[in-house]
Gaussian input, Z-matrix of N, CA and C with variables (Angstrom, degrees):
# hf/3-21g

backbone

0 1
 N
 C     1     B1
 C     2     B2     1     A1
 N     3     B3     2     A2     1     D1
 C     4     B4     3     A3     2     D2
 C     5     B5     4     A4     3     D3
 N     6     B6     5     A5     4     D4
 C     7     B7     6     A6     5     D5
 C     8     B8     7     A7     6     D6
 N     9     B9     8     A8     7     D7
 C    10    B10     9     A9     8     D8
 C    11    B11    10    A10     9     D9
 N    12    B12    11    A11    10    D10
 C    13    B13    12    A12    11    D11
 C    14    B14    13    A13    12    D12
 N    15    B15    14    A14    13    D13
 C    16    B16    15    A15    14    D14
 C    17    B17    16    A16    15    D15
 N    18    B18    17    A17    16    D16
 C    19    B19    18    A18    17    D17
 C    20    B20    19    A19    18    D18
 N    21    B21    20    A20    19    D19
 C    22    B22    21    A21    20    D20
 C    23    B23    22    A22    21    D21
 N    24    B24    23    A23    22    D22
 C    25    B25    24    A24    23    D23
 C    26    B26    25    A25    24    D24
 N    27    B27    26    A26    25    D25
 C    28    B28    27    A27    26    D26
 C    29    B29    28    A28    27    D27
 N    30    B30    29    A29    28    D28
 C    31    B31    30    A30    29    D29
 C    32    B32    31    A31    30    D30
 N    33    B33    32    A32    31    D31
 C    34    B34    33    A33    32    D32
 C    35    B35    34    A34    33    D33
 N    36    B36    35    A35    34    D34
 C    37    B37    36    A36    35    D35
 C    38    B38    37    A37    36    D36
 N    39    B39    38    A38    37    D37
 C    40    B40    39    A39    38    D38
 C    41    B41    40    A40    39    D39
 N    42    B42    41    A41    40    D40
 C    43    B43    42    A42    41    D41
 C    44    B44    43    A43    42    D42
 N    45    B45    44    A44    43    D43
 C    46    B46    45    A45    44    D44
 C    47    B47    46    A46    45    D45
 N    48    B48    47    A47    46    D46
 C    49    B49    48    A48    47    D47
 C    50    B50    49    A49    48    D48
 N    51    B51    50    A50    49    D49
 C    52    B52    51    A51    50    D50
 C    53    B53    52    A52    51    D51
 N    54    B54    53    A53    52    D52
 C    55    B55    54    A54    53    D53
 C    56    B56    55    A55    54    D54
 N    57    B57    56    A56    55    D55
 C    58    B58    57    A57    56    D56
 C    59    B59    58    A58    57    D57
 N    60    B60    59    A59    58    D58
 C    61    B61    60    A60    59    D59
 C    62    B62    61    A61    60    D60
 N    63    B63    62    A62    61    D61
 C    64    B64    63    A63    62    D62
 C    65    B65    64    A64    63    D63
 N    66    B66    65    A65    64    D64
 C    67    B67    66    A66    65    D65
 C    68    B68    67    A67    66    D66
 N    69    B69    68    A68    67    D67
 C    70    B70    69    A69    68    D68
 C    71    B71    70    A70    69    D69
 N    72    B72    71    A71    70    D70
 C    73    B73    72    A72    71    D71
 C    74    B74    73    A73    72    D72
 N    75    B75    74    A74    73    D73
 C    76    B76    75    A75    74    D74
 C    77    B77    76    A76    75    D75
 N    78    B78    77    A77    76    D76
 C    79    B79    78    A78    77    D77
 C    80    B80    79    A79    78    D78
 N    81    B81    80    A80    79    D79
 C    82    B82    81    A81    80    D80
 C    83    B83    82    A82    81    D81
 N    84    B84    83    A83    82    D82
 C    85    B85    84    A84    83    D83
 C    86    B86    85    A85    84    D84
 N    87    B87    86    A86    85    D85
 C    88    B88    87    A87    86    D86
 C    89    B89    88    A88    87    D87
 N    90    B90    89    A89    88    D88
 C    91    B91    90    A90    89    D89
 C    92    B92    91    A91    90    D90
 N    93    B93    92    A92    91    D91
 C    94    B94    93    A93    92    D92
 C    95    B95    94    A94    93    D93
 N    96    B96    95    A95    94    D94
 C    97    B97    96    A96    95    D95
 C    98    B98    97    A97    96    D96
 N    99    B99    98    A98    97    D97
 C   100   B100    99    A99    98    D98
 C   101   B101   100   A100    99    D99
 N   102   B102   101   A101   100   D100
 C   103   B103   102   A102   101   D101
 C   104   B104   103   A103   102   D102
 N   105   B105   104   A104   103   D103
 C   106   B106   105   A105   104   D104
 C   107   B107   106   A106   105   D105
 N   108   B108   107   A107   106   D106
 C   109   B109   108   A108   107   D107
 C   110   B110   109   A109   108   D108
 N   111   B111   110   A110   109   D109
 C   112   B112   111   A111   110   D110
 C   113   B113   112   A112   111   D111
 N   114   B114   113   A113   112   D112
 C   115   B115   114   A114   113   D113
 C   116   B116   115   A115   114   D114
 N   117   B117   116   A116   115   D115
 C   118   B118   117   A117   116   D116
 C   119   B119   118   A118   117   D117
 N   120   B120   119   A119   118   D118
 C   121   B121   120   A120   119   D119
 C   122   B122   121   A121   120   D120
 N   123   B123   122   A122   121   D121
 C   124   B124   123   A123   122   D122
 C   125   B125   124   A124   123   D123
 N   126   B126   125   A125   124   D124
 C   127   B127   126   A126   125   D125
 C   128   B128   127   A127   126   D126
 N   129   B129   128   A128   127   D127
 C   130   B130   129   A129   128   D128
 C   131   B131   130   A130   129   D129
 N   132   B132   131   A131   130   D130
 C   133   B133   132   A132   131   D131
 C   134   B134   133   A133   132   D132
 N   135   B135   134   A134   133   D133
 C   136   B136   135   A135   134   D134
 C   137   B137   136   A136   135   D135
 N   138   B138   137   A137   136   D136
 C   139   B139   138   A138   137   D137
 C   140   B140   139   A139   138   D138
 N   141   B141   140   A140   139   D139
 C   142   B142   141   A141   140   D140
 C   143   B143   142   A142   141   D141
 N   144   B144   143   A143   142   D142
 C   145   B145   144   A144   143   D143
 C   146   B146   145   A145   144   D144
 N   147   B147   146   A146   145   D145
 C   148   B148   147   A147   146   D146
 C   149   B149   148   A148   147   D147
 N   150   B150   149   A149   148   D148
 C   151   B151   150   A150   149   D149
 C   152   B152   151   A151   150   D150
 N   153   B153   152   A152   151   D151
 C   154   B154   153   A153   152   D152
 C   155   B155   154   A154   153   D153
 N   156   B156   155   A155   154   D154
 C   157   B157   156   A156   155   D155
 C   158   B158   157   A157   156   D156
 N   159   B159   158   A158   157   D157
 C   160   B160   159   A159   158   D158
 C   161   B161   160   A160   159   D159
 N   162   B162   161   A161   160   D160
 C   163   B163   162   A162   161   D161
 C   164   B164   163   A163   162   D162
 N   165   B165   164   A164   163   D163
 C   166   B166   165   A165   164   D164
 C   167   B167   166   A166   165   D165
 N   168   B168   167   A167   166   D166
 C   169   B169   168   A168   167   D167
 C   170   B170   169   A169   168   D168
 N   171   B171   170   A170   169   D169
 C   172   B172   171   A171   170   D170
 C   173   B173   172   A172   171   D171
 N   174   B174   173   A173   172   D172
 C   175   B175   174   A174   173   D173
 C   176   B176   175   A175   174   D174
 N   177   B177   176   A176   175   D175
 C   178   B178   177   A177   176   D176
 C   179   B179   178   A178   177   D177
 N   180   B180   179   A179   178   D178
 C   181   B181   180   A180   179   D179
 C   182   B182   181   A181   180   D180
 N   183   B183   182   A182   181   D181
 C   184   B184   183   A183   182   D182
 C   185   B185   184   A184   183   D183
 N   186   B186   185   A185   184   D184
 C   187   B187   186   A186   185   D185
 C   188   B188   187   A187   186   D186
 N   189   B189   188   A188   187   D187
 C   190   B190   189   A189   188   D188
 C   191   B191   190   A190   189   D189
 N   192   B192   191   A191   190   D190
 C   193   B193   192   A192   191   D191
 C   194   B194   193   A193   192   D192
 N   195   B195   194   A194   193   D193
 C   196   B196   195   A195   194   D194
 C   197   B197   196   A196   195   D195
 N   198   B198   197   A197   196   D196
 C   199   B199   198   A198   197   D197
 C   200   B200   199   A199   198   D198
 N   201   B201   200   A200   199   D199
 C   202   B202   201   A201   200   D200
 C   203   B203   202   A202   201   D201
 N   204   B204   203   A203   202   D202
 C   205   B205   204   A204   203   D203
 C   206   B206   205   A205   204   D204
 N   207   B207   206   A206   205   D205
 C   208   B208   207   A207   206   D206
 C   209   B209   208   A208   207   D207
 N   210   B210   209   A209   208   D208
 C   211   B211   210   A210   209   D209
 C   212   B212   211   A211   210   D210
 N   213   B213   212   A212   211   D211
 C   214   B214   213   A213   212   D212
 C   215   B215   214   A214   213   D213
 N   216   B216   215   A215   214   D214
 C   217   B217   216   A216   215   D215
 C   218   B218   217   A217   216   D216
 N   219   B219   218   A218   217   D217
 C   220   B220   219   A219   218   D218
 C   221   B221   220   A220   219   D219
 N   222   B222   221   A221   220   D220
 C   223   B223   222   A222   221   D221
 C   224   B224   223   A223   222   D222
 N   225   B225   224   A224   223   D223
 C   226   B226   225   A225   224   D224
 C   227   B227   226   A226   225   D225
 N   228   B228   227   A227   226   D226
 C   229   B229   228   A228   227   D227
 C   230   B230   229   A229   228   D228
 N   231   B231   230   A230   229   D229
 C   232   B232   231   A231   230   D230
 C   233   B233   232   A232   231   D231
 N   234   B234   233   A233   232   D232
 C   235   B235   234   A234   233   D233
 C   236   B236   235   A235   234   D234
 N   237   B237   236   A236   235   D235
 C   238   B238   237   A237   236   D236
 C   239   B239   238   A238   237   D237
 N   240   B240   239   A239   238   D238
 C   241   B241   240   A240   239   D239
 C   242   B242   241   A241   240   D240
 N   243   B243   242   A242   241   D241
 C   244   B244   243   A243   242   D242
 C   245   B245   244   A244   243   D243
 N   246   B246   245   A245   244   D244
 C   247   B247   246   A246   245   D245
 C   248   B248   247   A247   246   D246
 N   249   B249   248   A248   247   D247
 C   250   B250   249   A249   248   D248
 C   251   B251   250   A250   249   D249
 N   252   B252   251   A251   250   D250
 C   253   B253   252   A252   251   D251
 C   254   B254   253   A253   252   D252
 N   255   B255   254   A254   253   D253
 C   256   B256   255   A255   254   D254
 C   257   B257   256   A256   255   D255
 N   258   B258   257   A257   256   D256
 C   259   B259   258   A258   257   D257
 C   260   B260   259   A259   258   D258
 N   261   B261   260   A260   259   D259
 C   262   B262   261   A261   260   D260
 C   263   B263   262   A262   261   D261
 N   264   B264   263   A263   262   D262
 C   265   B265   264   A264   263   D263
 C   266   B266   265   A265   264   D264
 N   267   B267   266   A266   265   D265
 C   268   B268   267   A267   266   D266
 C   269   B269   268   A268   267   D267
 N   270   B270   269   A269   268   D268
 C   271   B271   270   A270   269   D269
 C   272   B272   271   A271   270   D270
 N   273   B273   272   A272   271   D271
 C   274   B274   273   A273   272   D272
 C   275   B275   274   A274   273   D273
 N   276   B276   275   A275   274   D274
 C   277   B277   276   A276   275   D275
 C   278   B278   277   A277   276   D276
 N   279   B279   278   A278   277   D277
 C   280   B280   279   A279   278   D278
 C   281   B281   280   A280   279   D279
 N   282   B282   281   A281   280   D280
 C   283   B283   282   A282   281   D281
 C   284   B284   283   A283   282   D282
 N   285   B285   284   A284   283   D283
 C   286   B286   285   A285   284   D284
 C   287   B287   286   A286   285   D285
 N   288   B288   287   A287   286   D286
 C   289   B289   288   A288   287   D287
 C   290   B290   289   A289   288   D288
 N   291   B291   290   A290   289   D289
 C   292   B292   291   A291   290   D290
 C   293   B293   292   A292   291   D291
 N   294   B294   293   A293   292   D292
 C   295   B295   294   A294   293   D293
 C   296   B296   295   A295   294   D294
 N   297   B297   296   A296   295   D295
 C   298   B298   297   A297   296   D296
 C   299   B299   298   A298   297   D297
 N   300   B300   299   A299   298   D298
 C   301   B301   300   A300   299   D299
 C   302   B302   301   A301   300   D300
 N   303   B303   302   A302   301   D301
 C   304   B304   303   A303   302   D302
 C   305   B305   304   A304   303   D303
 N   306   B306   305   A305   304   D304
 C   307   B307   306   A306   305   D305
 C   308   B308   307   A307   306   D306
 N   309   B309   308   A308   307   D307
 C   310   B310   309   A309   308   D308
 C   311   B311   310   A310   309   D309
 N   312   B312   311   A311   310   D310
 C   313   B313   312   A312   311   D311
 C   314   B314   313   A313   312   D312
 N   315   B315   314   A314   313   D313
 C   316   B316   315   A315   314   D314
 C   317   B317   316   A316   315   D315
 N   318   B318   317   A317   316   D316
 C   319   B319   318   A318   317   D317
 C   320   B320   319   A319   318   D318
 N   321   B321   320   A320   319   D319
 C   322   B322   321   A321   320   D320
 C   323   B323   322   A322   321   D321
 N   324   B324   323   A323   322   D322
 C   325   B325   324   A324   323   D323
 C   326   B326   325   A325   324   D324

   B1=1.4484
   B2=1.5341
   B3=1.3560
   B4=2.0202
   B5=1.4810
   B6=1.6579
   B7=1.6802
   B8=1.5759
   B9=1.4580
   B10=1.5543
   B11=1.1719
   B12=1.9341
   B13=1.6585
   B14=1.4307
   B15=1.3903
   B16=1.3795
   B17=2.0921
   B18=1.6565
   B19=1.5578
   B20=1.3038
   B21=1.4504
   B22=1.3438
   B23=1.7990
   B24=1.1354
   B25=1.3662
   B26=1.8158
   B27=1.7271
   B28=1.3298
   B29=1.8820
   B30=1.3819
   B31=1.5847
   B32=1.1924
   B33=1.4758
   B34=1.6711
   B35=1.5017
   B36=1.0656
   B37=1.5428
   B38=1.6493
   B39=2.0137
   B40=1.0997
   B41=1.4481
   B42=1.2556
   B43=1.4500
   B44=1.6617
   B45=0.9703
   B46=1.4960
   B47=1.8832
   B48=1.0422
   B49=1.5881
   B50=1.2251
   B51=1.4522
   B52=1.6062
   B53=1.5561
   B54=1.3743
   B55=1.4148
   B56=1.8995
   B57=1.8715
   B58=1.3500
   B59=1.4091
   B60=1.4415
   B61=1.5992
   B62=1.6350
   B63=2.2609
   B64=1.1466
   B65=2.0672
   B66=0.9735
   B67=1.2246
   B68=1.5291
   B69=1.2739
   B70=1.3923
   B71=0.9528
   B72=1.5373
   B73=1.2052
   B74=1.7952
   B75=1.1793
   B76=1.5169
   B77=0.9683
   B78=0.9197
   B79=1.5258
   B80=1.9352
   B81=1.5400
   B82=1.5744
   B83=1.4638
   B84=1.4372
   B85=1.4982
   B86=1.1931
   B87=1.2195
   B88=1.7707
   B89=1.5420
   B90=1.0321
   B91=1.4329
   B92=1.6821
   B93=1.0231
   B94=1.5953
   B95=1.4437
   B96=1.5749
   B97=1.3903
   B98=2.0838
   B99=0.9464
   B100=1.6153
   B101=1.5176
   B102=1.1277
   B103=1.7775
   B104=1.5450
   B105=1.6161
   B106=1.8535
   B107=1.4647
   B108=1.4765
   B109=1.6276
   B110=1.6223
   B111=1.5781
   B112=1.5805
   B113=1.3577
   B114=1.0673
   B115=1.1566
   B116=1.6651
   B117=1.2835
   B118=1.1129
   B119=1.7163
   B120=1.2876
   B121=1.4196
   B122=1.5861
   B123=1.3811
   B124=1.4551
   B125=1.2891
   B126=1.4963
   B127=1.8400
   B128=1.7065
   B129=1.0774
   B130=1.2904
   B131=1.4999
   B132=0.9883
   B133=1.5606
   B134=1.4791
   B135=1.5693
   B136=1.4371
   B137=1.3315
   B138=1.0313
   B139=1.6653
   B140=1.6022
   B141=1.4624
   B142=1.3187
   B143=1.6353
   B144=1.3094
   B145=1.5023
   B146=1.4732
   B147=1.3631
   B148=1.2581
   B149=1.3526
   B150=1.0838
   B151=1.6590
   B152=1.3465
   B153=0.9101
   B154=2.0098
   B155=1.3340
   B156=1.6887
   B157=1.6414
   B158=1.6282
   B159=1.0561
   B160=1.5466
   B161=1.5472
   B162=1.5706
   B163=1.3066
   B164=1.4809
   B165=1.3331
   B166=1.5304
   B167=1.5380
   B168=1.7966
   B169=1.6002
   B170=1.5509
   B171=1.2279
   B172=1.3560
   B173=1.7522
   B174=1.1789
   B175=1.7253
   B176=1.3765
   B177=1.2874
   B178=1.5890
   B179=1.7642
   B180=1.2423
   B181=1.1679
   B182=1.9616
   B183=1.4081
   B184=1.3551
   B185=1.7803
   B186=1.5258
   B187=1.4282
   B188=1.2346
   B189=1.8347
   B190=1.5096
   B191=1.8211
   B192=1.6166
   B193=1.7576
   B194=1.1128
   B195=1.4296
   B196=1.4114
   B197=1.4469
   B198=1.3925
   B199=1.7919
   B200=1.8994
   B201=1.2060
   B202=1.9622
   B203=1.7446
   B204=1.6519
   B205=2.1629
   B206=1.4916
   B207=1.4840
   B208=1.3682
   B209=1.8616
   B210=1.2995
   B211=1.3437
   B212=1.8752
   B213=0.9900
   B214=1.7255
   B215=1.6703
   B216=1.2077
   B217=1.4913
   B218=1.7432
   B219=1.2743
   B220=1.1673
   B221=1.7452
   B222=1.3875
   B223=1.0224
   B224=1.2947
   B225=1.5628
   B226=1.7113
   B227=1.5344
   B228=1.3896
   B229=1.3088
   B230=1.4787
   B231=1.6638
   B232=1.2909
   B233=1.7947
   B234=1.0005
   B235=1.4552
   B236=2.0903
   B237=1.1069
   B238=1.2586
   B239=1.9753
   B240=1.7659
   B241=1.6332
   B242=1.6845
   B243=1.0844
   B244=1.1721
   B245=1.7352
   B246=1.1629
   B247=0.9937
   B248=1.9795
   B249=1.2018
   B250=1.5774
   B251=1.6179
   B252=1.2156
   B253=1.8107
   B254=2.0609
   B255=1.3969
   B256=1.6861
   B257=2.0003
   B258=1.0549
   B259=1.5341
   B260=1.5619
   B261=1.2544
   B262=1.4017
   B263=1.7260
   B264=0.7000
   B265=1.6826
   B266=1.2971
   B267=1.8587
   B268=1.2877
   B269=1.8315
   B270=0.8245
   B271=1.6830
   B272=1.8002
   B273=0.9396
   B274=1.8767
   B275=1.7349
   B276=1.3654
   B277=1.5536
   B278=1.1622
   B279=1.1669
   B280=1.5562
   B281=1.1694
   B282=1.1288
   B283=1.4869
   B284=1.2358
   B285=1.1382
   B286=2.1043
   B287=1.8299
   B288=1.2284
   B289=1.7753
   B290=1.7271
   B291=1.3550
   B292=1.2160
   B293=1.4974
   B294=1.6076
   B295=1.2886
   B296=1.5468
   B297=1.2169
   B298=1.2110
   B299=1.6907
   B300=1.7834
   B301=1.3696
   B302=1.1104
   B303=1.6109
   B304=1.5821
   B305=1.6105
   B306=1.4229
   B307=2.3866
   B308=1.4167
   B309=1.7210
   B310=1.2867
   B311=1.5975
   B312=1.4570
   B313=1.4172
   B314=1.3485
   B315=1.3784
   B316=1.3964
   B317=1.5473
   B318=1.4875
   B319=1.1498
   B320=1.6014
   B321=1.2548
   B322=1.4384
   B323=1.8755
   B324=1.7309
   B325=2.2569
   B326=1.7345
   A1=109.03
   A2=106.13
   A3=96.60
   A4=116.87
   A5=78.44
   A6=118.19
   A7=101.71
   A8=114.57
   A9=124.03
   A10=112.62
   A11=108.81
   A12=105.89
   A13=119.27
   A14=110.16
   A15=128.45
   A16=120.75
   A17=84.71
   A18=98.70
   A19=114.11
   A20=111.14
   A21=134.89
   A22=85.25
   A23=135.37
   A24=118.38
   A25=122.36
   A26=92.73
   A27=98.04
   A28=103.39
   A29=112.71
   A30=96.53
   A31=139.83
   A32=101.91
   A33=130.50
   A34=109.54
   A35=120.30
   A36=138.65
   A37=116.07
   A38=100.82
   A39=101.02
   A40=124.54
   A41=119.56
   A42=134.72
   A43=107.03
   A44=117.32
   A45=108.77
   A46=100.71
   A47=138.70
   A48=143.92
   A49=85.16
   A50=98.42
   A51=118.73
   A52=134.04
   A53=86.71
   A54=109.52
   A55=123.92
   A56=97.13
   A57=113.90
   A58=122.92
   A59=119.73
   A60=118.69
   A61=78.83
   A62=96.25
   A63=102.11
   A64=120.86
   A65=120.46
   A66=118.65
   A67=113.42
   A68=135.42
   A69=137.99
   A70=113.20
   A71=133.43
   A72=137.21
   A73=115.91
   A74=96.47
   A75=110.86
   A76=119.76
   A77=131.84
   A78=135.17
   A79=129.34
   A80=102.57
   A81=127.63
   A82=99.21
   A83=132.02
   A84=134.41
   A85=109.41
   A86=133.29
   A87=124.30
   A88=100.77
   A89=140.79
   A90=147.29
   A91=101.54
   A92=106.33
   A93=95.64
   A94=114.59
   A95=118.59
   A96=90.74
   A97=104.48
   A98=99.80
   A99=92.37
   A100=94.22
   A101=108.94
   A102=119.84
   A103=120.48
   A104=116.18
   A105=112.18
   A106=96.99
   A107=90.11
   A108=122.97
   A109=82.13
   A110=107.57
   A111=122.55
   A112=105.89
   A113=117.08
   A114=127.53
   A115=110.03
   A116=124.31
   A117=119.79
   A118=140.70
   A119=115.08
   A120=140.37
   A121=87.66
   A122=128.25
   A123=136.27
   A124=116.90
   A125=104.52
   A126=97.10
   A127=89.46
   A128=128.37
   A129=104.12
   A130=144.13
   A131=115.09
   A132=126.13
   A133=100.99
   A134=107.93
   A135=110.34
   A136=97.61
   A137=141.28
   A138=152.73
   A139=82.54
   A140=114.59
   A141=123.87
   A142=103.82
   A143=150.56
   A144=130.65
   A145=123.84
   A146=123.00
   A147=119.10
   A148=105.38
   A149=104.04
   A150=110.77
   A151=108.02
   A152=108.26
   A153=118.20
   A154=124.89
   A155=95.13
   A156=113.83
   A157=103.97
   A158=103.36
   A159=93.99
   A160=116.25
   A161=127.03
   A162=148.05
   A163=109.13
   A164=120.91
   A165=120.39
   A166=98.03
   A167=104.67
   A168=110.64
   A169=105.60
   A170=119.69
   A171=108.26
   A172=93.89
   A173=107.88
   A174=125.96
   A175=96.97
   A176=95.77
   A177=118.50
   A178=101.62
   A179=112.89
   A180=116.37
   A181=88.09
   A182=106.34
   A183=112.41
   A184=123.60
   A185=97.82
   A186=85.33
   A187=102.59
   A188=113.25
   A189=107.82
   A190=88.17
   A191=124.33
   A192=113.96
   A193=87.91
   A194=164.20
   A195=162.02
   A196=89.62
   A197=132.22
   A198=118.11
   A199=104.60
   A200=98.01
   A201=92.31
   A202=101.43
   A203=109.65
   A204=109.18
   A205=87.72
   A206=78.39
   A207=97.70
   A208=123.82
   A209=97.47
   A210=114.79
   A211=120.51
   A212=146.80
   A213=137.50
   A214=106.56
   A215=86.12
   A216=96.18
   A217=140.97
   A218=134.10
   A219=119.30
   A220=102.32
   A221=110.65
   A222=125.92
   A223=122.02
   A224=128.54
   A225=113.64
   A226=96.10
   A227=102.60
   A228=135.19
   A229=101.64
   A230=123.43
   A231=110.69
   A232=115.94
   A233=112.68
   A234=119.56
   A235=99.62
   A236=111.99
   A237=124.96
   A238=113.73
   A239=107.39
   A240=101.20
   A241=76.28
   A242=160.13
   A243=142.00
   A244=137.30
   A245=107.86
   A246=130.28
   A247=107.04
   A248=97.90
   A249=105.76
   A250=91.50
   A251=116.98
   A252=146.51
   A253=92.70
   A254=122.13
   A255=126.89
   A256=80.14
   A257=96.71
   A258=121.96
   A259=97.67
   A260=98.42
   A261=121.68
   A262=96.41
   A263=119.68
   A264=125.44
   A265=127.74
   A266=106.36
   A267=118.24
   A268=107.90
   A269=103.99
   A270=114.30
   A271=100.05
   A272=102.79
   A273=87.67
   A274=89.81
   A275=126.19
   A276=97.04
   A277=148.10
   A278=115.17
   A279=121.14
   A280=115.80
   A281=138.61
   A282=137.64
   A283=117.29
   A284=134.00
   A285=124.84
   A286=83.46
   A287=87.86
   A288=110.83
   A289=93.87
   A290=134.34
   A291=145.00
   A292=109.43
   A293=111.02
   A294=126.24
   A295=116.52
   A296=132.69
   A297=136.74
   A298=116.38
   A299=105.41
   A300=115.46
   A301=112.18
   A302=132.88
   A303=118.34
   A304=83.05
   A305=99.59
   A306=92.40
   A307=102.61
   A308=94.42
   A309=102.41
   A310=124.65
   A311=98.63
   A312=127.97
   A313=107.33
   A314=113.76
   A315=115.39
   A316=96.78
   A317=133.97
   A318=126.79
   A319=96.43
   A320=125.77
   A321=124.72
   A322=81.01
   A323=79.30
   A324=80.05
   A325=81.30
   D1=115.61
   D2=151.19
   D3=-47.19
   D4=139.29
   D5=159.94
   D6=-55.94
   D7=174.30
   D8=168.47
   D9=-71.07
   D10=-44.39
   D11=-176.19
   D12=-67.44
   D13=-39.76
   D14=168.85
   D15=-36.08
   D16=-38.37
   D17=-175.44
   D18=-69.41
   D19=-50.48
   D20=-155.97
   D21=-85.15
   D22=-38.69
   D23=-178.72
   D24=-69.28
   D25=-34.85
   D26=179.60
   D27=-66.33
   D28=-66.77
   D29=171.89
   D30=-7.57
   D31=-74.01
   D32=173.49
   D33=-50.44
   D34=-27.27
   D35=174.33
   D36=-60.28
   D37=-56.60
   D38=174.03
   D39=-92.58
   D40=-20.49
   D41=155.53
   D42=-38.92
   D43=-49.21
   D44=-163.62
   D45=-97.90
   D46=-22.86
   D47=166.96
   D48=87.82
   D49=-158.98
   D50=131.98
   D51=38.63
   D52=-58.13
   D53=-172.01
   D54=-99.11
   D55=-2.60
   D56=173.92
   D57=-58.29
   D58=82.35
   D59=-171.33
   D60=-124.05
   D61=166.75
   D62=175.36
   D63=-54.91
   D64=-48.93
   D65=-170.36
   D66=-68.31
   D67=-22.49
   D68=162.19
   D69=-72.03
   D70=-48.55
   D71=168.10
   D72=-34.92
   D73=-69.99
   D74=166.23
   D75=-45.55
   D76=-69.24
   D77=169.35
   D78=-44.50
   D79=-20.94
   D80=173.65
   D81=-85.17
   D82=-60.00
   D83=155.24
   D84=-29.79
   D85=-54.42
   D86=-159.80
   D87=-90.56
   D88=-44.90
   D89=164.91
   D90=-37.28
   D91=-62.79
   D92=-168.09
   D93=-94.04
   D94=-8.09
   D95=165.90
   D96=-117.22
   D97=16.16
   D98=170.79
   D99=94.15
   D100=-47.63
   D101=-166.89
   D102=-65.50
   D103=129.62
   D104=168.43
   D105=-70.55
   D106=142.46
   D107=175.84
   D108=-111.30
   D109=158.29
   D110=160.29
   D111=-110.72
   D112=140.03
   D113=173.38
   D114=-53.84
   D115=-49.09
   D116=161.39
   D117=-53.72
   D118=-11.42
   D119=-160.60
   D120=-106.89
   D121=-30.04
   D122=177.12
   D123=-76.11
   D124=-36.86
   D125=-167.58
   D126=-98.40
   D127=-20.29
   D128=154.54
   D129=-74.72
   D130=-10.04
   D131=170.67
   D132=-71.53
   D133=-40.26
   D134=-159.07
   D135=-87.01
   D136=18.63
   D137=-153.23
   D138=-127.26
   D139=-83.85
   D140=-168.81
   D141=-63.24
   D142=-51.05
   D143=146.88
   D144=-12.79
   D145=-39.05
   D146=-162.42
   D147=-100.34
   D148=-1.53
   D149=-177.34
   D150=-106.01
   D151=-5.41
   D152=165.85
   D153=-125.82
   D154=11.10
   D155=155.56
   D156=75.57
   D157=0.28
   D158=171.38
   D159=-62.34
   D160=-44.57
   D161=179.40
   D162=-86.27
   D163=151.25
   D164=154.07
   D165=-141.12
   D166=151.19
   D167=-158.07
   D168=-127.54
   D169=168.36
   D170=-179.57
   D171=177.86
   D172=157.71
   D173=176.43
   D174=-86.94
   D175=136.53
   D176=172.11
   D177=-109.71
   D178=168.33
   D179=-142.03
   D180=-99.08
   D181=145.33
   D182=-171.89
   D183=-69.75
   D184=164.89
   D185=-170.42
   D186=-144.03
   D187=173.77
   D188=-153.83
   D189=-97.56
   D190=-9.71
   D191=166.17
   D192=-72.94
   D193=-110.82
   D194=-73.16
   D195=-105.11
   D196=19.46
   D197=167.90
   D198=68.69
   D199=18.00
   D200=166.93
   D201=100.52
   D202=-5.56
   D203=-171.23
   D204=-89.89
   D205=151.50
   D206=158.33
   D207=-84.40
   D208=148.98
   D209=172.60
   D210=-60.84
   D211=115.05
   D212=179.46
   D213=-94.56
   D214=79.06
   D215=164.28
   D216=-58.27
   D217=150.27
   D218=-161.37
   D219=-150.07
   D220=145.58
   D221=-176.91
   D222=-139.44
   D223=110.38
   D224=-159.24
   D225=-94.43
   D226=153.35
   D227=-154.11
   D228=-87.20
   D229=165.00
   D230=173.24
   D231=-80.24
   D232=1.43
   D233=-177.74
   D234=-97.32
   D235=-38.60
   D236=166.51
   D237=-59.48
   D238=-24.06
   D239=-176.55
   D240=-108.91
   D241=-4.35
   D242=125.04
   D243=-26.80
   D244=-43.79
   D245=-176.99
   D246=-83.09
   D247=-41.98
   D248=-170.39
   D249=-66.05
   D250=-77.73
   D251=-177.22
   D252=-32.28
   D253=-36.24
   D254=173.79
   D255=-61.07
   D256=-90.72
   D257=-161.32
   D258=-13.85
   D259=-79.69
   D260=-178.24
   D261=-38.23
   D262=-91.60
   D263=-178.00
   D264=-23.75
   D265=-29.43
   D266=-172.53
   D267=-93.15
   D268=-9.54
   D269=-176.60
   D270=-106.18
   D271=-30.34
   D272=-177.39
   D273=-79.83
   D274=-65.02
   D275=165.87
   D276=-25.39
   D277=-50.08
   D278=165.68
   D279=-75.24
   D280=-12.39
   D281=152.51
   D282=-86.08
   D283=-0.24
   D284=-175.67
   D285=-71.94
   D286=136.01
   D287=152.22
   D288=79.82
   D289=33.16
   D290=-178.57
   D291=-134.44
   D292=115.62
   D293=-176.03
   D294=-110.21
   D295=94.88
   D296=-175.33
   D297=-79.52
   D298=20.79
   D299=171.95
   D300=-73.76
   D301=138.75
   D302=-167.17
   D303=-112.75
   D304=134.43
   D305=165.48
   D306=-73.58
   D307=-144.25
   D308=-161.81
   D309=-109.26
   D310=19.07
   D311=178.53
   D312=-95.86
   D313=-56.25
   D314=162.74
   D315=144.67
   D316=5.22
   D317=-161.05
   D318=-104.28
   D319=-145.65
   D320=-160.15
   D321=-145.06
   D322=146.05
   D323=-175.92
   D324=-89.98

């Protein structure tokens, strides 16, 4: 089973197509959950993703913003929207009939 970070990277991955490089990526993570991602905490997930085939990686072609580097592009795999679609599936189960409304006591109904 994916981790949370793992989840939220593969998403952001397919959410963005095309356009899945480290700094968008990151930047799609921090937008939607409020939270800093490190850039480093990213290319390792995406290191360890690709090694369980969820991810596949590859150089994108260089550019004159990035100082002449190439971009490491990413594309999740169908075993990788397998994995998301588990994730995903396994948390709306465990949440049906769970209200994280707190009253006015302070406890949760």
């Amino acid at each position: 089973m994916l981790g949370e970070f793992e989840y939220l990277l593969i998403t952001a991955a397919a959410r963005l197509g095309e356009d899945a490089y480290g700094a968008a990526r990151r930047d799609e993570i921090e937008a939607t959950t409020g939270r800093r991602c490190s850039i480093g905490a990213l290319y390792k997930t995406v290191d360890r993703l690709q090694e369980k085939g969820f991810l596949k990686t590859w150089m994108g072609d260089s550019t004159p913003q990035r100082g002449g580097r190439a971009k490491r592009m990413i594309r999740v795999t169908p075993k990788g929207v397998q994995a998301a679609k588990d994730f995903y599936d396994s948390v709306t189960r465990v949440s049906r009939g769970v209200s994280w409304a707190v009253n006015r006591t302070g406890s949760f109904s």
